[in-house]
ZATORVO-948786 format. One record per residue: x, y, z of N, C-alpha, C in turn; residue number from 1. Coordinates in pm, 1 decimal, m for minus. Layout:
residues N
@n.x:X n.y:Y n.z:Z ca.x:X ca.y:Y ca.z:Z c.x:X c.y:Y c.z:Z i:NUM
...
This chain:
residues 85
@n.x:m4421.4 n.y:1828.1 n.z:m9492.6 ca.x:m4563.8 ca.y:1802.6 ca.z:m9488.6 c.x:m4631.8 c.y:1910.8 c.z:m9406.3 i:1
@n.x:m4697.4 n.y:1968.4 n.z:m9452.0 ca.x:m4796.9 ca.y:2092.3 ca.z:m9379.2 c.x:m4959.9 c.y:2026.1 c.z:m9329.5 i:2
@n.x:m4977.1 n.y:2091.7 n.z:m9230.8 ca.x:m5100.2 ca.y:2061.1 ca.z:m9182.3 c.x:m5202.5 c.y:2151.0 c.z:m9119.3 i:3
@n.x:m5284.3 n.y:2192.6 n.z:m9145.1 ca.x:m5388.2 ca.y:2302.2 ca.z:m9109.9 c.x:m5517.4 c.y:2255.1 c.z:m9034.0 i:4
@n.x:m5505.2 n.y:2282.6 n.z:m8874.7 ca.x:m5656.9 ca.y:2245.4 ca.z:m8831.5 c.x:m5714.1 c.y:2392.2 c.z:m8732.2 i:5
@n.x:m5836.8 n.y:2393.0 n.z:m8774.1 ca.x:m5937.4 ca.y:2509.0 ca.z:m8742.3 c.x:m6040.7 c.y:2462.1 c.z:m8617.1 i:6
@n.x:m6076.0 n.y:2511.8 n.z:m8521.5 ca.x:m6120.8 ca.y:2487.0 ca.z:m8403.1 c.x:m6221.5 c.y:2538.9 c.z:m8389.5 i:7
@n.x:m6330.6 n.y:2536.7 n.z:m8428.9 ca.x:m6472.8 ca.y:2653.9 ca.z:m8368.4 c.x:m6589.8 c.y:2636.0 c.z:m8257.1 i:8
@n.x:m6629.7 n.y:2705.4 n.z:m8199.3 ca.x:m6744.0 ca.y:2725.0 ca.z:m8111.5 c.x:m6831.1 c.y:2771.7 c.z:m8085.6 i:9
@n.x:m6932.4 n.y:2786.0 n.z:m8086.4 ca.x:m7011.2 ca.y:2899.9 ca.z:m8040.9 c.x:m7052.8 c.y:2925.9 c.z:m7853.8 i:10
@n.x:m7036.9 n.y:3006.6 n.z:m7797.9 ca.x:m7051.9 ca.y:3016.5 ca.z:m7695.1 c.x:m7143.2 c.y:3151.3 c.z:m7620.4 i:11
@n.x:m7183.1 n.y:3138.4 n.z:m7553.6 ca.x:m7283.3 ca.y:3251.4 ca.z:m7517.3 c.x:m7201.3 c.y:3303.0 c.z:m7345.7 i:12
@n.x:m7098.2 n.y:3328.2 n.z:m7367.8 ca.x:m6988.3 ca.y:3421.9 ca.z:m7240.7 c.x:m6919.8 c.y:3552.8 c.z:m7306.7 i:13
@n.x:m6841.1 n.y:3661.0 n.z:m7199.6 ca.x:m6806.0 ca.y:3725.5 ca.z:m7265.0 c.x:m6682.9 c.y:3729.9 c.z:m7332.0 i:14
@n.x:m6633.4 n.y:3747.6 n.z:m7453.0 ca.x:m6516.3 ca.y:3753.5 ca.z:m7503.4 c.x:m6394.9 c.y:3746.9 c.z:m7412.1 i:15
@n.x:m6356.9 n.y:3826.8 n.z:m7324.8 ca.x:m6265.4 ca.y:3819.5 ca.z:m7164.5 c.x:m6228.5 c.y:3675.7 c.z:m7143.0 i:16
@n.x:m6355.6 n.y:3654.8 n.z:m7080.8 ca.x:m6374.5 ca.y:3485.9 ca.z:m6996.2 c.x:m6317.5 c.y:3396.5 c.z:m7142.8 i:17
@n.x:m6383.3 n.y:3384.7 n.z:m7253.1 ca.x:m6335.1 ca.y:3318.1 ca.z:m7310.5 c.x:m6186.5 c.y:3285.4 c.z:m7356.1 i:18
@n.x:m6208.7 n.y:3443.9 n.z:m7376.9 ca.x:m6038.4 ca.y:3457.6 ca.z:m7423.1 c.x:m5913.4 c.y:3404.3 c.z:m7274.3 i:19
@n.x:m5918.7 n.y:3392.1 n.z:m7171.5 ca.x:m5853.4 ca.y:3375.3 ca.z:m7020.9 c.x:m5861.9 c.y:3228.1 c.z:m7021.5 i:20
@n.x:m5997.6 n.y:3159.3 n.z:m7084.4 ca.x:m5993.2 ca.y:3000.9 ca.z:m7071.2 c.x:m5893.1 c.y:2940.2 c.z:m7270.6 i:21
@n.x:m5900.8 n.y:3027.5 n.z:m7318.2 ca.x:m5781.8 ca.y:2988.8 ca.z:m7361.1 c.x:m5659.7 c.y:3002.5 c.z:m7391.9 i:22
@n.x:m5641.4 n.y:3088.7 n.z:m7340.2 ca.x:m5512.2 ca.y:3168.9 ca.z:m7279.6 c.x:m5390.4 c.y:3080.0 c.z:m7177.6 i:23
@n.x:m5507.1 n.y:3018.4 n.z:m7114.1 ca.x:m5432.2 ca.y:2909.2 ca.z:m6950.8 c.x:m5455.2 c.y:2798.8 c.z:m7003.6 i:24
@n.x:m5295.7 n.y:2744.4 n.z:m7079.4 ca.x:m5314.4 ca.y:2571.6 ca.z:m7100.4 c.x:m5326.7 c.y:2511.2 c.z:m7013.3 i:25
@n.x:m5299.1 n.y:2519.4 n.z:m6893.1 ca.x:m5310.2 ca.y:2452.2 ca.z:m6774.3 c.x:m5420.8 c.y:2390.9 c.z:m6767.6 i:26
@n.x:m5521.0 n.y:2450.9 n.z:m6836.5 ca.x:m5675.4 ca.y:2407.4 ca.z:m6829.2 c.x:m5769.3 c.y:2283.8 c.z:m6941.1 i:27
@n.x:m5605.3 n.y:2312.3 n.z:m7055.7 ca.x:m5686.5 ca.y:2293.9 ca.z:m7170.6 c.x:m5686.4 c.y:2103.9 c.z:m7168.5 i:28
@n.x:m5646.3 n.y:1999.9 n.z:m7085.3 ca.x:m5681.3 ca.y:1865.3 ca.z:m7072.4 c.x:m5832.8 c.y:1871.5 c.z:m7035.4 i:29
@n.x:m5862.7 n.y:1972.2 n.z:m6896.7 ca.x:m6035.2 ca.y:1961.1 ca.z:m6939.3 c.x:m6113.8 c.y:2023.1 c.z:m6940.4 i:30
@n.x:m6056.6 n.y:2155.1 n.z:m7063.1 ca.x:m6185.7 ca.y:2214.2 ca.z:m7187.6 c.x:m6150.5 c.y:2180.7 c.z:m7325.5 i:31
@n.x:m6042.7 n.y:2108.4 n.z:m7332.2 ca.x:m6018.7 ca.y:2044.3 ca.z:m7496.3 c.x:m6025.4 c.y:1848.1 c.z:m7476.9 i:32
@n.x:m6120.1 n.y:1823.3 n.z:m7473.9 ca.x:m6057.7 ca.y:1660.7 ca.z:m7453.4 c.x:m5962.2 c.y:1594.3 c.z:m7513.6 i:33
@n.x:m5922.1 n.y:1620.6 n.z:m7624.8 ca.x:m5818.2 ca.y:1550.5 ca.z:m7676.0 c.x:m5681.7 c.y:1576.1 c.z:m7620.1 i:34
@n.x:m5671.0 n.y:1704.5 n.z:m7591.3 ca.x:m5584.8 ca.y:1755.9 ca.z:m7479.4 c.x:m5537.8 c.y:1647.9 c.z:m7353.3 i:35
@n.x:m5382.7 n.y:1610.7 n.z:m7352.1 ca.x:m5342.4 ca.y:1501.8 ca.z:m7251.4 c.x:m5292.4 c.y:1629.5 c.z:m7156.0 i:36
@n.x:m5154.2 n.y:1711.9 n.z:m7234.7 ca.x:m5120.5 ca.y:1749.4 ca.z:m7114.8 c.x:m5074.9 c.y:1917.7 c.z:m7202.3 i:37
@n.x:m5015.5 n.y:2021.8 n.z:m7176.1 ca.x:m4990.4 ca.y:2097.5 ca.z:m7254.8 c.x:m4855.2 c.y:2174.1 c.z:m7124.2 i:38
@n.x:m4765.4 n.y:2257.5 n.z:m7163.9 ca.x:m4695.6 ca.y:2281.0 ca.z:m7078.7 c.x:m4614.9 c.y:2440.7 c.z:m7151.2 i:39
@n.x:m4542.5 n.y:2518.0 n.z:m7099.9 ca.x:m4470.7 ca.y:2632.3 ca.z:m7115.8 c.x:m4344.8 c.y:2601.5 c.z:m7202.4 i:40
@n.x:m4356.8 n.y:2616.8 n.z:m7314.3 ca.x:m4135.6 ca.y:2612.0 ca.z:m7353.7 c.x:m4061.0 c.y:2747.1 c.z:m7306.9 i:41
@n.x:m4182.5 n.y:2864.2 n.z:m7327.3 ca.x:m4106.9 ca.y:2966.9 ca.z:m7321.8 c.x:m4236.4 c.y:3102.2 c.z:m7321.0 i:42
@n.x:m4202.2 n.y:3191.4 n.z:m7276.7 ca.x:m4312.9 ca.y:3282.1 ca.z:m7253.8 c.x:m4252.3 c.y:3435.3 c.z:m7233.9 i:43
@n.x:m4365.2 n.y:3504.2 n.z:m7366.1 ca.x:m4306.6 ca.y:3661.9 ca.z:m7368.0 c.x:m4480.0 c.y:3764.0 c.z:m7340.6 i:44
@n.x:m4459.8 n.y:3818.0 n.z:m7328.0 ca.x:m4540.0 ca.y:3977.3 ca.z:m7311.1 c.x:m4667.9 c.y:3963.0 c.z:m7428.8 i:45
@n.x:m4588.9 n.y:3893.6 n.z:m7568.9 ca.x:m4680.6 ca.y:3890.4 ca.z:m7671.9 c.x:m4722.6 c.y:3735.9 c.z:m7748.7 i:46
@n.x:m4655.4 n.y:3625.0 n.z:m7686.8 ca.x:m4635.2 ca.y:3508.2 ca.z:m7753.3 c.x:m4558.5 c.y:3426.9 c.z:m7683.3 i:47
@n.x:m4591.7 n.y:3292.3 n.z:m7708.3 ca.x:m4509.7 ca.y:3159.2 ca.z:m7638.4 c.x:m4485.3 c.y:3077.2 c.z:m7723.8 i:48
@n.x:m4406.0 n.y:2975.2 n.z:m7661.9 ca.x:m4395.2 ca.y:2865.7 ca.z:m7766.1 c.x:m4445.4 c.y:2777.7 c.z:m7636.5 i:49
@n.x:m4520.3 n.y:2664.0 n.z:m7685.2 ca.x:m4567.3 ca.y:2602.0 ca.z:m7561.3 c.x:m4583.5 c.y:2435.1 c.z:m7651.0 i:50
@n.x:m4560.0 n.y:2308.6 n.z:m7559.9 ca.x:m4555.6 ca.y:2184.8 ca.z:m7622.0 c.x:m4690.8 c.y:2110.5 c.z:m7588.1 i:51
@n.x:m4748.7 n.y:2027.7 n.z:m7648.2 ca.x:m4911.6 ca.y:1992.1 ca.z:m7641.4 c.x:m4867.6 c.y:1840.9 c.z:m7688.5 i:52
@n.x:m4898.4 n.y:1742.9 n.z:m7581.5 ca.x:m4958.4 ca.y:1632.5 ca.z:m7595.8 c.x:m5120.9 c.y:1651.7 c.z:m7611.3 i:53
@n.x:m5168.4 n.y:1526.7 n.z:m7728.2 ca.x:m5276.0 ca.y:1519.1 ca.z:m7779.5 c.x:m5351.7 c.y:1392.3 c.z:m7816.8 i:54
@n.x:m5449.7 n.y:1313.4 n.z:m7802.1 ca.x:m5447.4 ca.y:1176.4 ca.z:m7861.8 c.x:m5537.3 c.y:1237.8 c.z:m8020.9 i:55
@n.x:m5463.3 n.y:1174.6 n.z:m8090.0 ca.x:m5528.1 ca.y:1200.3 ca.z:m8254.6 c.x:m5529.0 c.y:1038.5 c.z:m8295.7 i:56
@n.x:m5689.4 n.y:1050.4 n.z:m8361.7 ca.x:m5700.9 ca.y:891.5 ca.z:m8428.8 c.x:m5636.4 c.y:804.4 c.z:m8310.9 i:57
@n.x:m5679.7 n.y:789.6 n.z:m8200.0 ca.x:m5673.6 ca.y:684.1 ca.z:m8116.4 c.x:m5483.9 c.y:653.3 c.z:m8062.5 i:58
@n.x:m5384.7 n.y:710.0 n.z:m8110.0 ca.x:m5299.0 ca.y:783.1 ca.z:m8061.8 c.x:m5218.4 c.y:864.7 c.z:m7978.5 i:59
@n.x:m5122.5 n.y:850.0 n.z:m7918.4 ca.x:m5144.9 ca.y:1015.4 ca.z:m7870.2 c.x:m5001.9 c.y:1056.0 c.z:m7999.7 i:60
@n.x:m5000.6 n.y:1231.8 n.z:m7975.7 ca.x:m4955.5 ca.y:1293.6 ca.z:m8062.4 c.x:m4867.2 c.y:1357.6 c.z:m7986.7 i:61
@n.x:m4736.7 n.y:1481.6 n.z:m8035.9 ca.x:m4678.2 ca.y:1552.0 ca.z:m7929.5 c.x:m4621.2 c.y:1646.6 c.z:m8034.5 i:62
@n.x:m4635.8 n.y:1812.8 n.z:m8019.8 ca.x:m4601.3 ca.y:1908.8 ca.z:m8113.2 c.x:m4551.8 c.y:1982.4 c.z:m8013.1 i:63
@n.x:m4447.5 n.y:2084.4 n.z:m8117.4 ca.x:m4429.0 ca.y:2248.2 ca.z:m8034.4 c.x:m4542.5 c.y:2325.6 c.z:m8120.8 i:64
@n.x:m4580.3 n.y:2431.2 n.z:m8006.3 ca.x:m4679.9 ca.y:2523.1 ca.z:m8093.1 c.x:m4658.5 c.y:2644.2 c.z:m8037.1 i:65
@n.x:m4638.1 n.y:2771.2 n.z:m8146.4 ca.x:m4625.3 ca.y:2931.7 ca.z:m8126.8 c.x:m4710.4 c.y:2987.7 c.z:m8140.9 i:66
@n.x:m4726.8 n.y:3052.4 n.z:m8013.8 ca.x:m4886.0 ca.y:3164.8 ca.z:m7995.1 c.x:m4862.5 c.y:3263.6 c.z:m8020.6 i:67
@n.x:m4915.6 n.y:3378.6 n.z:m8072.9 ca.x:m4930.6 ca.y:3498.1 ca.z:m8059.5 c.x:m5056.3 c.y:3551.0 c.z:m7997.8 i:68
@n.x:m5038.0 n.y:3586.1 n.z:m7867.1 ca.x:m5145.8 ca.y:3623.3 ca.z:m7793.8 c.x:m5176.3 c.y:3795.1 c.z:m7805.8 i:69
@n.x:m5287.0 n.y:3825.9 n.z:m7784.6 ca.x:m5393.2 ca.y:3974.3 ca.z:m7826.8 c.x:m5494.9 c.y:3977.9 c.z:m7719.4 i:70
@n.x:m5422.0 n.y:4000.7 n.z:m7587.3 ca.x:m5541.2 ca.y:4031.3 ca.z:m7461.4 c.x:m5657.0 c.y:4142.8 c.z:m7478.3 i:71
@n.x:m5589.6 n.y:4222.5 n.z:m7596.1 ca.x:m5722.7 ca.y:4329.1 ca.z:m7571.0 c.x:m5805.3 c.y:4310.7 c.z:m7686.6 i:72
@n.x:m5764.7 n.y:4262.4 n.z:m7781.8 ca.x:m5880.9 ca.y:4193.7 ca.z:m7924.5 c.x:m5922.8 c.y:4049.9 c.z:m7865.6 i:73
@n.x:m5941.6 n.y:3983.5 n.z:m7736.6 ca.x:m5941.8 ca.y:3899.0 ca.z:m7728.4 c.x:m5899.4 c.y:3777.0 c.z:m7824.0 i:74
@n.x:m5784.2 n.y:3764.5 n.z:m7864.7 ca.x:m5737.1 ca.y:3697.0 ca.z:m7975.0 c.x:m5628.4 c.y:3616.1 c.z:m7955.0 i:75
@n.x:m5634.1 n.y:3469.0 n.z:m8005.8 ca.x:m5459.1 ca.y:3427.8 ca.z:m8030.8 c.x:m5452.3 c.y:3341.9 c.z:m8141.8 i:76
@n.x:m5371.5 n.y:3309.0 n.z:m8235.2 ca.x:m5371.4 ca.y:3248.4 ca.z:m8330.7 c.x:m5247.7 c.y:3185.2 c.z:m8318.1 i:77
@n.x:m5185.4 n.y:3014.2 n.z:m8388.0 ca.x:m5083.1 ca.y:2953.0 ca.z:m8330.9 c.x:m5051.0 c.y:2862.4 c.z:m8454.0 i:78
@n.x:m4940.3 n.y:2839.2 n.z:m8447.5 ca.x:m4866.7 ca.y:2824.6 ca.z:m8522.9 c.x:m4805.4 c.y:2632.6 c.z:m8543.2 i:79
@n.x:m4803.2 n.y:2529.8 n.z:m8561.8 ca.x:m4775.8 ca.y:2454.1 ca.z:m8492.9 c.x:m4573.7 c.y:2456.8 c.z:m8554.1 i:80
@n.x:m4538.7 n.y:2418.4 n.z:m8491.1 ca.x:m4384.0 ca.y:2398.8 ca.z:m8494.1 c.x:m4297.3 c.y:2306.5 c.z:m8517.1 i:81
@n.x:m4310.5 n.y:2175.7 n.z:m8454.7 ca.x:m4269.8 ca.y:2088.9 ca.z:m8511.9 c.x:m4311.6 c.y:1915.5 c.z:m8442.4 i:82
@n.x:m4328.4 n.y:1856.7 n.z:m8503.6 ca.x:m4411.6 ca.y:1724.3 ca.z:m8517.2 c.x:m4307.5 c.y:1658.8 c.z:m8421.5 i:83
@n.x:m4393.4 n.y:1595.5 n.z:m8306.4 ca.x:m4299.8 ca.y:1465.2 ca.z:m8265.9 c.x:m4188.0 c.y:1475.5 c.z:m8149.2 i:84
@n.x:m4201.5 n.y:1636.4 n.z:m8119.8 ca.x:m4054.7 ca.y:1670.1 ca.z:m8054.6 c.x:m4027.0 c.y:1524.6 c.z:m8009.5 i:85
């Protein structure tokens, strides 16, 4: 079963700041609310794999998810990994 979800914002900061607040899951319980807890599996130079509790539909949820992080395009795009660890 595949699943695809897209996240958007508009924000009036600079690309940097933005990109640093989502960069640090540490943060993301409170700048994502659905966000319970999020934590490190593993961490490289260009990408992580990192695990995300979530409440979905009144729930909570629990995935692995792979980043590929882009500090100087301010960019990361992620992958989710697998449902439920």
């Amino acid at each position: 079963m595949s699943h695809e979800t897209k996240h958007e914002i508009t924000v009036t900061a600079p690309a940097p700041v933005v990109y640093e607040l989502i960069a640090n899951i540490a943060d993301w319980p409170r700048i994502f609310p659905p966000t319970v807890h999020a934590e490190y599996v593993e961490r490289g130079e260009t990408g992580e794999r990192i695990r995300i509790w979530a409440m979905a539909n009144g729930e909570p949820k629990g995935w692995l998810s792979r980043r590929h992080l882009d500090p100087v395009g301010c960019q990361n795009s992620a992958t989710g990994v697998d449902q439920g660890f």
